[in-house]
N, C-alpha and C positions, 0 to 999 in steps of 0.2 A: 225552157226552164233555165233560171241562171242560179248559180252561185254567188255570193257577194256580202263582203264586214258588214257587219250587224251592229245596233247599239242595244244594249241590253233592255231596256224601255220598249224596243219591236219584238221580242221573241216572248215576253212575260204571258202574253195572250193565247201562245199555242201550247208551250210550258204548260199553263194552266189545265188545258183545254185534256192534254193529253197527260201529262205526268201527275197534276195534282187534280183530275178530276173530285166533284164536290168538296174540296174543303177550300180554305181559304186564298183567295188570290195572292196573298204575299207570300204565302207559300211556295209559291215560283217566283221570288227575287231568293237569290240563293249566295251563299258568303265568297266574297269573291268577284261578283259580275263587275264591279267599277275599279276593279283595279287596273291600274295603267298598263298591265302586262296580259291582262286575259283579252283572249279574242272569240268573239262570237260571230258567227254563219249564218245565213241563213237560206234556203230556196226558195224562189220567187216565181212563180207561176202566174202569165196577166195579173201581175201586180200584185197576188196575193201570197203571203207567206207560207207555206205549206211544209216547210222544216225548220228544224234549228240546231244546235250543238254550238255549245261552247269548250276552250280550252284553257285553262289558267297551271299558273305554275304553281305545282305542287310534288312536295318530295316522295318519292319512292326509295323507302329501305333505306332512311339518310342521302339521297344522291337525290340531285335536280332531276326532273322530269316533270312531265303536264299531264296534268288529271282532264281526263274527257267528263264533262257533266250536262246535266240536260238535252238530253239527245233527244227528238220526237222530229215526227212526223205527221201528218194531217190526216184524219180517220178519211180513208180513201182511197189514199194516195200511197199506203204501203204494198211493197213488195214491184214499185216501178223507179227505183235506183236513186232514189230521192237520198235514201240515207248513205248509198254508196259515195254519191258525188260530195256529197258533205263531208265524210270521211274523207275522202283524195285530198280536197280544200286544207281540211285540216292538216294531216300528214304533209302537205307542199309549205305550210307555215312551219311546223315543226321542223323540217329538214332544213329550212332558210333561217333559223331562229338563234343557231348559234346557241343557246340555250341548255339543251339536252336531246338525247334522239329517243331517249325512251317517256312510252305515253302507257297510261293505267286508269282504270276504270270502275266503276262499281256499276255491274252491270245486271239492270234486269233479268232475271232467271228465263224468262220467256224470250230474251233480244240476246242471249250468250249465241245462241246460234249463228245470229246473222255476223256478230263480232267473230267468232271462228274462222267462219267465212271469206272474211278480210285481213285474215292473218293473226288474231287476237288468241292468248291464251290462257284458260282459265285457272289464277294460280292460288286458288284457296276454296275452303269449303264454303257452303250458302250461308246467309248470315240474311237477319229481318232489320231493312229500316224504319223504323218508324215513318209511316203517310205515303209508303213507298212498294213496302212489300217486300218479298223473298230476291235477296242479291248474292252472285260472284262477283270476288276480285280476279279483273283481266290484265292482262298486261299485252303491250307490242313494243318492239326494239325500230325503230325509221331505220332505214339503211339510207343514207347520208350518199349517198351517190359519187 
């Protein structure tokens, strides 16, 4: 499995697949993907894509930081480090970015776990997005090395 930049045009089809199952495929182009500053991941398995996660800049609390969006994973393929490696990816761009070290979330009620997990903390009550379902807001601080 690898790692490796994404163009936003590869990852719409697992987006789809997994976060906006039944409703509309534009649904998974999401505000933000074609900006010069977001970066998107993806894992690649013989050639096939089987994660994704994107990171763009977005403010937390007034102060710079990068919102993690569109996380998924390929029905199969969870709970085999698929979304860890995606995460480190992430986290190695953020800490090189110069940017800000703090990253935030709005995170699936059912995926706050595995966020915990990797250091993530949950800093507000559940809230419902529309086409999405029951979310917390997460937050993690990069330690900058």
């Amino acid at each position: 499995m690898i790692i490796r930049d994404a163009r936003a045009e590869e990852i719409v089809d697992l987006r789809h697949e997994i976060l906006r199952t039944g409703l509309p495929r534009e649904l998974a182009h999401f505000e933000g993907d074609e900006e010069p500053t977001t970066h998107h991941v993806v894992a690649e398995l013989d050639g096939q894509i089987i994660g994704c996660a994107t990171i763009l800049r977005r403010p937390w609390n007034g102060q710079p930081a990068w919102q993690l969006r569109g996380m998924a994973v390929a029905n199969g393929m969870q709970g085999r480090g698929v979304g860890t490696m995606m995460l480190e990816e992430l986290e190695r761009i953020v800490r090189e970015s110069g940017h800000s070290a703090q990253m935030w979330c709005n995170a699936r009620v059912p995926a706050a776990p595995f966020y915990r997990k990797h250091g993530w903390q949950i800093v507000a009550d559940e809230f419902h997005i529309e086409h999405a379902g029951p979310h917390v807001k997460m937050t993690k601080r990069i330690n900058r090395r």
